[in-house]
N, CA, C and O atoms as a GROMACS GRO file, in nm:
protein
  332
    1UNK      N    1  -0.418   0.974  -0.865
    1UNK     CA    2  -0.316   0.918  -0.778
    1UNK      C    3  -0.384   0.811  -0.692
    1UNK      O    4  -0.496   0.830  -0.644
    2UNK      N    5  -0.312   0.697  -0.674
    2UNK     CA    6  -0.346   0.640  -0.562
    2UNK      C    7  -0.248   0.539  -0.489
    2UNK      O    8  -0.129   0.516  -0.511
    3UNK      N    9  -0.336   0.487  -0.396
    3UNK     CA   10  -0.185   0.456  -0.295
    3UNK      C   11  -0.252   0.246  -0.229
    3UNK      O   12  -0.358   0.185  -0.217
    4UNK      N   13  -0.155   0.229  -0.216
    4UNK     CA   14  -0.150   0.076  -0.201
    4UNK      C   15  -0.278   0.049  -0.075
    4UNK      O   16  -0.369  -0.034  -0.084
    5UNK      N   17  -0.258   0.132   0.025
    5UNK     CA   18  -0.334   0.082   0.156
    5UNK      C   19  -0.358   0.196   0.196
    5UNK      O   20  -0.279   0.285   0.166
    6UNK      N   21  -0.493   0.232   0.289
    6UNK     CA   22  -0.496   0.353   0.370
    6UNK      C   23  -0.361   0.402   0.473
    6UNK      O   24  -0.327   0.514   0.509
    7UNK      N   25  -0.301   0.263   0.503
    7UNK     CA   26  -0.163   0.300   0.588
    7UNK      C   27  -0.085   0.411   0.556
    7UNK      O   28  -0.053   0.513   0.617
    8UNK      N   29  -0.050   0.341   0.383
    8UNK     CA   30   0.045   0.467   0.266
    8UNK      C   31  -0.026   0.595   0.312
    8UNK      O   32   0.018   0.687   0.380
    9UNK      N   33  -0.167   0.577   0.248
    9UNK     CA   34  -0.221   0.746   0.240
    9UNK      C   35  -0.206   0.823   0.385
    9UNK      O   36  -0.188   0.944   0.399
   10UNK      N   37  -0.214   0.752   0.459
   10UNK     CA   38  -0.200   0.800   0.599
   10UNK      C   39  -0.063   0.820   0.621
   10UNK      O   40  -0.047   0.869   0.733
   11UNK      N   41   0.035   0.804   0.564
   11UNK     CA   42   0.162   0.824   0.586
   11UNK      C   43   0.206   0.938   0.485
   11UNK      O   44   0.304   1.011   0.497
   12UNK      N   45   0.138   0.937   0.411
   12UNK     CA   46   0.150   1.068   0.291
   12UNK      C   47   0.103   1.134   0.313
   12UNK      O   48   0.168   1.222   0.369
   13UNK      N   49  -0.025   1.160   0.297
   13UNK     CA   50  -0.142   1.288   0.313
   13UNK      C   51  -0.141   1.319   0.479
   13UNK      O   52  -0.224   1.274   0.559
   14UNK      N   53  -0.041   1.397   0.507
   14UNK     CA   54  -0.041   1.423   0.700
   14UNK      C   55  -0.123   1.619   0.642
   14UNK      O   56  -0.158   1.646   0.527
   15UNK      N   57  -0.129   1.683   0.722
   15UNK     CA   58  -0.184   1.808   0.762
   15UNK      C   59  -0.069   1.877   0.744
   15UNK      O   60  -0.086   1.949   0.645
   16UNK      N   61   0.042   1.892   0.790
   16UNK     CA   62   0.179   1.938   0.707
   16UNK      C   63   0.206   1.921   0.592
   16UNK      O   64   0.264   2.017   0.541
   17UNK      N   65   0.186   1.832   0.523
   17UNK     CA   66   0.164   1.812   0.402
   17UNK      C   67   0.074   1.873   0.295
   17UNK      O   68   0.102   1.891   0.176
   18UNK      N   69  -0.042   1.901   0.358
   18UNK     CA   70  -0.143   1.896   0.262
   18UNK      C   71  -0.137   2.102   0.306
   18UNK      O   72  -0.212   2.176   0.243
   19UNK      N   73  -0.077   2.138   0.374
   19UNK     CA   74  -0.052   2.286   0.402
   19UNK      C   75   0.053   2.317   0.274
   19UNK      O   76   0.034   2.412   0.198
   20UNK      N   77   0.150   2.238   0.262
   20UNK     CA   78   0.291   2.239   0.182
   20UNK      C   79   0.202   2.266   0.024
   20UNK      O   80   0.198   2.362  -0.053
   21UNK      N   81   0.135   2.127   0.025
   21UNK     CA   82   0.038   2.148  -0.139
   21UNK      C   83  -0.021   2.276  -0.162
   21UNK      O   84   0.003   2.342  -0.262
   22UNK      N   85  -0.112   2.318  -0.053
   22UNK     CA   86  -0.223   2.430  -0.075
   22UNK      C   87  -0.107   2.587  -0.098
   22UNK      O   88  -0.134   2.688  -0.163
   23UNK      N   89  -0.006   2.565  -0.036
   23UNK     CA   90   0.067   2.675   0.024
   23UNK      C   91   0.187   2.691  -0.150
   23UNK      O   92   0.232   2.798  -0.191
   24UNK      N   93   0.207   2.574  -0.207
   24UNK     CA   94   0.270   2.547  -0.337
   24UNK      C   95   0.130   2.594  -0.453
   24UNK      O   96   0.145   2.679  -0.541
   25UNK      N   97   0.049   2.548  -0.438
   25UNK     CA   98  -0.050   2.548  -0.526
   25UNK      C   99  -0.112   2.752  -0.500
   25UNK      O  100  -0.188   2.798  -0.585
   26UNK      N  101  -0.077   2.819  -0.412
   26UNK     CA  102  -0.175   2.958  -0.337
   26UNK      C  103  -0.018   3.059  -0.394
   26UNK      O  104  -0.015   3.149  -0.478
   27UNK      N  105   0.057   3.021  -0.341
   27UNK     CA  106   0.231   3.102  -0.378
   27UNK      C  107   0.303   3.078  -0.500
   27UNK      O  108   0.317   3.168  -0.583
   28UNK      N  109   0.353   2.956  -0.516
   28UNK     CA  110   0.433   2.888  -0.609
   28UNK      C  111   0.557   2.953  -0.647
   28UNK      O  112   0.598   3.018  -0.743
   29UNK      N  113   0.616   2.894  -0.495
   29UNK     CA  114   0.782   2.955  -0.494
   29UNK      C  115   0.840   2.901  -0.503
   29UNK      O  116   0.837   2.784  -0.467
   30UNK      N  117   0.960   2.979  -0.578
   30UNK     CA  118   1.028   2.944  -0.673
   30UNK      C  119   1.188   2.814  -0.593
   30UNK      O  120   1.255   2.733  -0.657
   31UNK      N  121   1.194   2.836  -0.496
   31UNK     CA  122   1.220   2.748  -0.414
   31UNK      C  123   1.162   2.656  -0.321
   31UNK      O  124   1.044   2.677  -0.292
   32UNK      N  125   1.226   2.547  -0.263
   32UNK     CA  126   1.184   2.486  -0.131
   32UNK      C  127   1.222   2.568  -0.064
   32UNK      O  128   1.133   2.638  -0.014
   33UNK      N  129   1.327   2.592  -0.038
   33UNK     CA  130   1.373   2.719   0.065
   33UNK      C  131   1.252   2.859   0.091
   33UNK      O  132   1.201   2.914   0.189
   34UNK      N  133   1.244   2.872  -0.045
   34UNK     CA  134   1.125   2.964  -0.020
   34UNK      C  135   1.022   2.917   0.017
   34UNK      O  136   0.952   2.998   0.079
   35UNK      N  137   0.979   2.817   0.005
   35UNK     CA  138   0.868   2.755   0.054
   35UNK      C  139   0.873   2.734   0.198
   35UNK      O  140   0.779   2.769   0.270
   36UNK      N  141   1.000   2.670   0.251
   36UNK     CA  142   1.026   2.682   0.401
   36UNK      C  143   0.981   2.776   0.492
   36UNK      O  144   0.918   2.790   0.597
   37UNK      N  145   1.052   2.840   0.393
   37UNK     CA  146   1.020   3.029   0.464
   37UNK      C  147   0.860   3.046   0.463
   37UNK      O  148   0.819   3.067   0.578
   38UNK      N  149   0.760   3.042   0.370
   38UNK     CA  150   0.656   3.069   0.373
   38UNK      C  151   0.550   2.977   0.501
   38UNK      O  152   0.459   3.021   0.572
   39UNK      N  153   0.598   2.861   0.492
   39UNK     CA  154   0.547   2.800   0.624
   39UNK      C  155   0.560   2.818   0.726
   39UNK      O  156   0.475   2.783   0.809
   40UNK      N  157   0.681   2.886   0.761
   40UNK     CA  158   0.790   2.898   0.882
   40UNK      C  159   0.846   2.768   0.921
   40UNK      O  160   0.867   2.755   1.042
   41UNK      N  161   0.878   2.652   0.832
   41UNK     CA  162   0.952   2.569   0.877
   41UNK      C  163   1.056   2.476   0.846
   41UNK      O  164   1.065   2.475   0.724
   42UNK      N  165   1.159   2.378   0.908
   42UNK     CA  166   1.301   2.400   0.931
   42UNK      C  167   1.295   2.332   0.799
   42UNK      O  168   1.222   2.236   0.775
   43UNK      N  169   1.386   2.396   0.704
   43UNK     CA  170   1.435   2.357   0.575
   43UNK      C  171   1.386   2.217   0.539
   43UNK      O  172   1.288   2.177   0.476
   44UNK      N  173   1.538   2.128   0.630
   44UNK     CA  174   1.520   1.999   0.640
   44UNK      C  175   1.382   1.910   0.625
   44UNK      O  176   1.351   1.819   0.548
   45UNK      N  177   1.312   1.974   0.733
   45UNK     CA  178   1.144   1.870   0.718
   45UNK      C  179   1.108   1.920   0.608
   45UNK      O  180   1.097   1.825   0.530
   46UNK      N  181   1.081   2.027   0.551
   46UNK     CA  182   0.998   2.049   0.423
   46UNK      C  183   1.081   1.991   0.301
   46UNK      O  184   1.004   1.925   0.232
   47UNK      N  185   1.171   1.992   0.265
   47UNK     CA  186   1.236   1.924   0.137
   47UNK      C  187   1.225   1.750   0.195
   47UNK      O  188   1.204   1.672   0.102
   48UNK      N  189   1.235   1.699   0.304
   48UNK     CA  190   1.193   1.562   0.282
   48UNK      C  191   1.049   1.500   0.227
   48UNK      O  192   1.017   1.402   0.159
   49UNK      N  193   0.953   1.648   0.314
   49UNK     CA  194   0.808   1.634   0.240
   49UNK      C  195   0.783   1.612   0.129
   49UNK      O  196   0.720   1.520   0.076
   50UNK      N  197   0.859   1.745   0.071
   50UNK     CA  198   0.863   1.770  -0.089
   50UNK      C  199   0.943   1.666  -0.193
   50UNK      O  200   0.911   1.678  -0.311
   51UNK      N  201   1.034   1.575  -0.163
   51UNK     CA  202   1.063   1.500  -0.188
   51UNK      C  203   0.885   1.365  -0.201
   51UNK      O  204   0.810   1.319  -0.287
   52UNK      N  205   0.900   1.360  -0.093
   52UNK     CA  206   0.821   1.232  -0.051
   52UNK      C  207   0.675   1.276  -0.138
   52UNK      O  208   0.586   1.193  -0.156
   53UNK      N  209   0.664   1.424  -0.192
   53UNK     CA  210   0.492   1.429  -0.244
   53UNK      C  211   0.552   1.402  -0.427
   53UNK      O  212   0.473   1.362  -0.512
   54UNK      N  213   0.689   1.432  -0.456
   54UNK     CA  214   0.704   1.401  -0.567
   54UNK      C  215   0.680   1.308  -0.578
   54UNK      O  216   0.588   1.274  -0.651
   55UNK      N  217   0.779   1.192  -0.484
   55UNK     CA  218   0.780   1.095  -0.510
   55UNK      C  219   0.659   0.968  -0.548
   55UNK      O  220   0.662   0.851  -0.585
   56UNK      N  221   0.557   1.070  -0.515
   56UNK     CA  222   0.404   1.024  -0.531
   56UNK      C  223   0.297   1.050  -0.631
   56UNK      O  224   0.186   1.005  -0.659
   57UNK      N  225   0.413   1.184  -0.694
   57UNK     CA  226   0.312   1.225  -0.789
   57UNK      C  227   0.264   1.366  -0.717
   57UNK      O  228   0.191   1.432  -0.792
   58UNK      N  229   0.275   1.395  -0.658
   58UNK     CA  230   0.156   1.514  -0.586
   58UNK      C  231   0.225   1.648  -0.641
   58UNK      O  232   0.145   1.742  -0.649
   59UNK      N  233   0.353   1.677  -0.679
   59UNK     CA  234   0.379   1.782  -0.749
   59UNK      C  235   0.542   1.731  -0.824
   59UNK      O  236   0.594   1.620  -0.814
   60UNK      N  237   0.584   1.824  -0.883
   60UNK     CA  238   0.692   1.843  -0.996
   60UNK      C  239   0.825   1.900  -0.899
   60UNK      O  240   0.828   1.975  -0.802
   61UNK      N  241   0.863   1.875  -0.926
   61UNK     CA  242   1.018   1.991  -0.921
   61UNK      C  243   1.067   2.021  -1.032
   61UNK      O  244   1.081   1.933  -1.116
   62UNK      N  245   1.097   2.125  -1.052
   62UNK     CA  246   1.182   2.173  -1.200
   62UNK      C  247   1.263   2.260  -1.166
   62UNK      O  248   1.220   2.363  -1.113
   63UNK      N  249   1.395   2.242  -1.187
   63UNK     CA  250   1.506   2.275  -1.162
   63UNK      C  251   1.526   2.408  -1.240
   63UNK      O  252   1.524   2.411  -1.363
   64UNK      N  253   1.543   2.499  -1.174
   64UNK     CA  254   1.564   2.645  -1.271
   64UNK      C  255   1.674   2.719  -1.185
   64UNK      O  256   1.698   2.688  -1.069
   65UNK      N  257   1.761   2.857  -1.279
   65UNK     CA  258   1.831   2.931  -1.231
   65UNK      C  259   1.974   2.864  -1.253
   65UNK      O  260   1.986   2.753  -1.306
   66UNK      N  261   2.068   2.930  -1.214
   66UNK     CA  262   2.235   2.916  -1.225
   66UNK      C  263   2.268   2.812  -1.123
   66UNK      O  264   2.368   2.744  -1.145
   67UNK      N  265   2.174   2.784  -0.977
   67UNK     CA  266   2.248   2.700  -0.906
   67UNK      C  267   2.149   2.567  -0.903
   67UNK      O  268   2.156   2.485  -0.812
   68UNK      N  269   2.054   2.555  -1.016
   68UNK     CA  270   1.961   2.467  -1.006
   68UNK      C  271   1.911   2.434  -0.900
   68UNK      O  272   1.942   2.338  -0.830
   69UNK      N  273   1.820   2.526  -0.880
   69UNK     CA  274   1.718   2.513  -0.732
   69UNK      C  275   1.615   2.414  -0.816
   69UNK      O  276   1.598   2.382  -0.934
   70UNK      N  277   1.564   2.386  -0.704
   70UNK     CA  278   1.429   2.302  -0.727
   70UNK      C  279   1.279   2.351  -0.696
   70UNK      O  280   1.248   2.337  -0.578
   71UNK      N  281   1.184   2.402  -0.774
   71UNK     CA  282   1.114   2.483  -0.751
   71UNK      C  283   0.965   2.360  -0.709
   71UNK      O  284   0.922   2.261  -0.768
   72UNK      N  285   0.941   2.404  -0.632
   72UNK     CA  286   0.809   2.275  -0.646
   72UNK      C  287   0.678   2.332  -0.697
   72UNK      O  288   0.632   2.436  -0.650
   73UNK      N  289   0.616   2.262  -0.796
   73UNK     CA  290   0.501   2.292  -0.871
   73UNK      C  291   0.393   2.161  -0.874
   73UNK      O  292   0.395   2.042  -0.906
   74UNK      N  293   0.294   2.265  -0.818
   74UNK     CA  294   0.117   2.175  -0.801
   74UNK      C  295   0.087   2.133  -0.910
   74UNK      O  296   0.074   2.203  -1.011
   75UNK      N  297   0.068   1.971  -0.899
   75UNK     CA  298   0.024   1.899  -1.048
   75UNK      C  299  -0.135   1.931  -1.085
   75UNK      O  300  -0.189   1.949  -1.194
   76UNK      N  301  -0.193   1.929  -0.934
   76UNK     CA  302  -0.326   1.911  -0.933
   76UNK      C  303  -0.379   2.046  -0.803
   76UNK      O  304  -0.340   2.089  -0.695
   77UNK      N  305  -0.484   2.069  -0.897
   77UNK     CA  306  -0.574   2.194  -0.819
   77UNK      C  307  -0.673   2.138  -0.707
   77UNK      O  308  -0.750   2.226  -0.668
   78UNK      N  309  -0.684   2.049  -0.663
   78UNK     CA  310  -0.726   2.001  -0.534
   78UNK      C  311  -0.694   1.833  -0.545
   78UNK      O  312  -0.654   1.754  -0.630
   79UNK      N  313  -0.736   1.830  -0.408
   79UNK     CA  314  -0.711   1.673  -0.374
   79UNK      C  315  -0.846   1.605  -0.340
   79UNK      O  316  -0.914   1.691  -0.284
   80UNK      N  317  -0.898   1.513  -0.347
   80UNK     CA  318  -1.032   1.456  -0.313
   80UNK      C  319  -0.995   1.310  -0.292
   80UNK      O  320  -0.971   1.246  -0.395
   81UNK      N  321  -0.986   1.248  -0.176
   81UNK     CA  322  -0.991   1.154  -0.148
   81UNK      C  323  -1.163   1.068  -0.128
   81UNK      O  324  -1.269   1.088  -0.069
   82UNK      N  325  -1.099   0.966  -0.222
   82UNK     CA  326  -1.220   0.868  -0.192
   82UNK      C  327  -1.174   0.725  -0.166
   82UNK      O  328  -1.061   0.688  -0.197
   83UNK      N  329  -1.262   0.648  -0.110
   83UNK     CA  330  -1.258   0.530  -0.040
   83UNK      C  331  -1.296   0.388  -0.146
   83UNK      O  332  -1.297   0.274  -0.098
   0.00000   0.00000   0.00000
């Protein structure tokens, strides 16, 4: 993965974020919702996250079940930033 400017990465890779990855990549629940829950936090911010790490590549969603939840799944088993 990589990103245009340190600005991007700095706008992507926050500490909430990179909890969301480790916490997707350590659990791997089967919801965002569940995932919410596992962080303790408000729905809303975590599915924009989870949105915004797809949108980067940093994990999957795959839609499973009768009401098509969106499950988020770790592409990658760590992250290593280099310069």
């Amino acid at each position: 993965i990589s990103f245009p400017d340190f600005e991007t990465l700095g706008r992507v890779i926050t500490g909430a974020r990179v909890e969301l990855l480790s916490v997707i990549r350590a659990e791997k629940p089967s919801s965002i919702q569940e995932l919410a829950r596992l962080v303790e936090r408000d729905f809303k911010n975590v599915y924009q996250d989870v949105k915004l790490l797809a949108q980067f590549g940093l994990i999957d969603l795959k839609e499973q079940g009768p009401r098509k939840s969106a499950a988020p799944v770790a592409k990658y088993s760590e992250l290593v930033l280099a310069a």
